[in-house]
N, C-alpha and C positions, 0 to 999 in steps of 0.2 A: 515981916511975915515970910513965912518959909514955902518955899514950892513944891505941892504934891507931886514927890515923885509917879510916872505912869504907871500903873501897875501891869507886868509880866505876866502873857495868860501859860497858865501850867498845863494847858493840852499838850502844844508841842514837845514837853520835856514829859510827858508821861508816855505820849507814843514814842518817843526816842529810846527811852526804859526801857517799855513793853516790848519793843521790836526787838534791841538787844538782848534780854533773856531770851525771848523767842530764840535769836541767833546761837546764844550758847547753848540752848538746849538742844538745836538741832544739830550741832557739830557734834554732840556726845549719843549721837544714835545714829540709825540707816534711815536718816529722813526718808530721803526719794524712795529706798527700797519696801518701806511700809508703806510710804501713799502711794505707789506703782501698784503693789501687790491688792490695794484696798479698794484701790480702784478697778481692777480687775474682776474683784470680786462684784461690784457695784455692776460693772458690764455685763457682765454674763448673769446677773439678776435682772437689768433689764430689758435684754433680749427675753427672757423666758416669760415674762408679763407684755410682750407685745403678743397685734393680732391682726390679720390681714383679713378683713372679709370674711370676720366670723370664723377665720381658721387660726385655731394656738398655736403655738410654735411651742408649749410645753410638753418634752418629754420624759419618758422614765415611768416607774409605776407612780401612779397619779401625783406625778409631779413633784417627788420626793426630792429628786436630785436638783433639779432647778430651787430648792430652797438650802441644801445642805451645801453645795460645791458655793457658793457664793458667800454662805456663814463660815466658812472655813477660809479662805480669803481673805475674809474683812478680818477677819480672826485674827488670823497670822500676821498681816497688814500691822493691826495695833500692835500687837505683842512684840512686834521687830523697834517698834518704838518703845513700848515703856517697859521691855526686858530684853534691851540690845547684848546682853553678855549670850544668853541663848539663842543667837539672830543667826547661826546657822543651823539650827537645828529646824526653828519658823520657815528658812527657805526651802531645807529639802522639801518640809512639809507644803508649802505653797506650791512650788515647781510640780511634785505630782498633783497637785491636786489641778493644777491648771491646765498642765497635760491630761488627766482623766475628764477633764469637762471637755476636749475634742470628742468624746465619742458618749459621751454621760449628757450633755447640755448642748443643744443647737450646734455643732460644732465649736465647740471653747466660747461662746458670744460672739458668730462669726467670724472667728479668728480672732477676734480685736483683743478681748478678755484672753484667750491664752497666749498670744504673744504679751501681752503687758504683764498680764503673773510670770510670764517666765523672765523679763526683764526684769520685773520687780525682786525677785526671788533672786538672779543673778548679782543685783546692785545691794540685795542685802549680805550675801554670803559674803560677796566682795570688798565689803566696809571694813576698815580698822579704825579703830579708834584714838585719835589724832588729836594732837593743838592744835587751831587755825594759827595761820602764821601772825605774828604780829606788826601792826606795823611798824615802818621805819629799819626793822629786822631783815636780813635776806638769808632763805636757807640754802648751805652747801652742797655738794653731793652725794658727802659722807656724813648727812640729817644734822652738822654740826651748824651754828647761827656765825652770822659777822656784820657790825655795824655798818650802815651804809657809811661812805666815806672813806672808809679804812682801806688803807692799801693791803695787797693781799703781795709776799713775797714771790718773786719770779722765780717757777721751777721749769722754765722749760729749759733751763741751763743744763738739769741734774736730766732731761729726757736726750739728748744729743748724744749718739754716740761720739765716745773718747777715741783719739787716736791712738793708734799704738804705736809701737817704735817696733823693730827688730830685739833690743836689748831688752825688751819688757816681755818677750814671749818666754814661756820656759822651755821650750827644747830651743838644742841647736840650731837647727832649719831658718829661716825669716819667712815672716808668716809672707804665704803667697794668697791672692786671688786664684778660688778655680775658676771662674767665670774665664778668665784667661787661657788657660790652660788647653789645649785640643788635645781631644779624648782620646783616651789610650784601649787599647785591648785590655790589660789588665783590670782597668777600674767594670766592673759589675755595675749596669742597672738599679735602681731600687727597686726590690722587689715585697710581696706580702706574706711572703713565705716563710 
């Protein structure tokens, strides 16, 4: 009689999955700078639906701006994710808008909202679109790869100044040190002139 093998639960290898696309999907966009920017917008929507004592903090004509600077936002926010080729165009657009919400919306969502759209906007503009490194790989710093392990050839021989001889210089003269030298009348200052 043969023995049931245990059976393997498939949760763990489907979140392992899930998590890794998730990962590659997010190196191929401005993750942080769409949910920065998305979330900015979310900020300064909900400063404008708070209320202290029966006093709104909603301004603008009846309340126009407090719904439009926050939909522009979250706007821009997604769109920096699922049309990362246009993701500088979405951040000028976020950057002013998060700046017009300081004087459009409660000041920016008390500040919090337009510092984070401007950061958000900033980290999108900034994004290239890049391989994550792989591993076991190290990158150069001429963006070229080399296997861990591998010896890398010693230049710091070719960075050392070479001696020279007298016989190696082409004029007559032998090359002197001016550091040596005490300074003459003849020899001129540098000047910018």
């Amino acid at each position: 009689m043969r023995r049931a093998e245990p059976r393997r639960n498939a949760r763990p290898n489907a979140l392992r999955a899930g998590w890794g696309s998730f990962r590659r999907w997010r190196w191929t966009r401005p993750f942080w700078g769409g949910l920065l920017t998305a979330l900015a917008g979310l900020a300064i929507f909900g400063t404008t639906q708070m209320s202290l004592s029966g006093l709104a903090f909603q301004l603008g004509p009846t309340g126009f701006l407090s719904w439009l600077i926050p939909t522009i936002l979250v706007t821009a926010g997604l769109l920096m994710w699922f049309s990362p080729q246009h993701r500088t165009f979405y951040a000028v657009v976020a950057a002013v808008t998060a700046l017009f919400a300081l004087v459009g919306v409660n000041l920016g969502g008390f500040l919090i909202g337009t510092v984070t759209g401007l950061l958000g906007a900033a980290l999108a503009a900034g994004w290239v679109p890049g391989r994550p490194a792989t591993p076991g790989r190290d990158t150069a710093d001429d963006g070229s790869t080399k296997k861990e392990g591998t010896a890398e050839p010693d230049d710091s021989a070719d960075d050392r100044p070479q001696p020279t001889t007298p016989s190696a210089t082409t004029s007559e003269q032998p090359a002197t040190d001016i550091s040596d030298e005490a300074p003459s009348a003849s020899r001129q200052p540098w000047s910018t002139n």
